[in-house]
C-alpha positions as CSV (number, residue, x, y, z in Angstrom):
1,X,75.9,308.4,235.2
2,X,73.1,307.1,237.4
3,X,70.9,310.5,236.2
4,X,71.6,309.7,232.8
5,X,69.9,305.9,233.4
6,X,67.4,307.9,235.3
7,X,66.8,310.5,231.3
8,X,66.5,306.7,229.5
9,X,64.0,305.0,232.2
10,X,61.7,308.0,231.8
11,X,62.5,307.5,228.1
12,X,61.4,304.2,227.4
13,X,58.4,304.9,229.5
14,X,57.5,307.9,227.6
15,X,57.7,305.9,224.2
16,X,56.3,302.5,225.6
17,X,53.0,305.3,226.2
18,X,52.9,306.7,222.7
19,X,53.4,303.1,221.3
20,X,50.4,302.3,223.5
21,X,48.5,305.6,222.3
22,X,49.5,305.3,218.5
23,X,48.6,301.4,218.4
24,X,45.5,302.0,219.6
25,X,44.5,305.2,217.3
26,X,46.0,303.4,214.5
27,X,44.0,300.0,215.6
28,X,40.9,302.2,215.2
29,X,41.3,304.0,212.0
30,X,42.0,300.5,211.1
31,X,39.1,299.1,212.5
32,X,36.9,301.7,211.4
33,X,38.2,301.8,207.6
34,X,37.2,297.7,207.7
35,X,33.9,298.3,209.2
36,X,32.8,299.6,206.3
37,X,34.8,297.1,203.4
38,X,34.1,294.0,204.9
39,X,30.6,291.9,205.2
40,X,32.3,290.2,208.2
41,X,32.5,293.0,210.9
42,X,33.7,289.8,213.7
43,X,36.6,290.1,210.7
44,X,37.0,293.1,211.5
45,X,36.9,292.7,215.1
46,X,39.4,290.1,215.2
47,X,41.8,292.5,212.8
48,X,41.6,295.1,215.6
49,X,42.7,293.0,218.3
50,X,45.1,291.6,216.3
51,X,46.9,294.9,215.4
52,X,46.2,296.5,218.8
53,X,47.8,293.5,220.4
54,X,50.8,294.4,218.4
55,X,51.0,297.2,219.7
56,X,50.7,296.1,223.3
57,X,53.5,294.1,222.8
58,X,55.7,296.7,221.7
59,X,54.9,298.7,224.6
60,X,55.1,295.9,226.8
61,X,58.8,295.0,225.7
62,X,59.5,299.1,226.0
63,X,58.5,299.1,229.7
64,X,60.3,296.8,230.7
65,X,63.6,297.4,228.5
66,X,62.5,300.8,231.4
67,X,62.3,298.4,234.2
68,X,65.9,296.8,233.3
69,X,67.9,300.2,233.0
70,X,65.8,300.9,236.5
71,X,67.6,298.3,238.9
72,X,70.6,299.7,237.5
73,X,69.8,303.3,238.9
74,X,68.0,301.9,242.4
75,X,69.5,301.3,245.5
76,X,69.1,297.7,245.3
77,X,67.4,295.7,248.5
78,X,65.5,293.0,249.0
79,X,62.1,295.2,248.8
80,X,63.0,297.0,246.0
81,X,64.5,294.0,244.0
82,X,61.5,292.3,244.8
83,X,58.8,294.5,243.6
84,X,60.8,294.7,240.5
85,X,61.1,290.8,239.9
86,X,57.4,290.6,241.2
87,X,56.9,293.7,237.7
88,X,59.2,292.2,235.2
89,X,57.6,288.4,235.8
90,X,54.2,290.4,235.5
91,X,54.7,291.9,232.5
92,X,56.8,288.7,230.8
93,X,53.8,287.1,231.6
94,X,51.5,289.4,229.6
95,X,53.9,289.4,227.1
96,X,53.5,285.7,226.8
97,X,49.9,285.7,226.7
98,X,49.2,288.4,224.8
99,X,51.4,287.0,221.6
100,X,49.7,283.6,221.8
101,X,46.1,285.9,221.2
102,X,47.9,287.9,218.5
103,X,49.4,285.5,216.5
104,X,47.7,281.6,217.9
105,X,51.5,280.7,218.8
106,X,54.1,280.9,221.7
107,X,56.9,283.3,221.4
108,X,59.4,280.5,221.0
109,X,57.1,278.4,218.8
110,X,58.7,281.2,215.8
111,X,56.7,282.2,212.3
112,X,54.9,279.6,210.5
113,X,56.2,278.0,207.6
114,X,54.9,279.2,203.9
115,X,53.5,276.0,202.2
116,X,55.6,273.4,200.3
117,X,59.0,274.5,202.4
């Protein structure tokens, strides 16, 4: 069982990299396709970030869905408990940030409302 959690770990990690690889090839075909549309190319910039940030999010929550199913699989000690805490709350933390730059809210702030609801 434990070398199957070891298959998914390696899993999640090789799809939270593709996510991150996609995201940012799409970002720039993006990016590039606007460069030439728009008059506003800091539009365009901000668009970029915007959808490449996605993308980091995605990845982030992938990696550590990876570091989860990991402290299932370890032999779990203070050290190594530790260094995983100290990864998840680093990650979290990026998580957090980066989705208030994406989209100008908190995570638990939710979606904006449409007008008139």
């Amino acid at each position: 069982m434990a070398e199957l959690f070891k298959m998914a770990v390696v899993a999640f990690e090789a799809v939270g990299v593709a996510v991150l690889i996609l995201g940012f090839i799409v970002s720039m075909v993006g990016f590039i396709k606007r460069i030439f549309q728009v008059t506003d190319k800091h539009e365009a910039f901000r668009e970029l970030r915007k959808d490449f940030g996605h993308a980091l999010l995605l990845a982030l929550d992938l990696l550590v869905a990876a570091d989860i199913i990991l402290t299932i699989t370890m032999e779990l000690s203070f050290e190594t408990l530790g260094m995983l805490g100290l990864l998840l709350l680093i990650r979290t933390f990026l998580h957090f940030v980066l989705e208030l730059e994406v989209s100008g809210r908190w995570p638990w702030q939710g979606s904006p409302r449409p007008a008139g609801e």
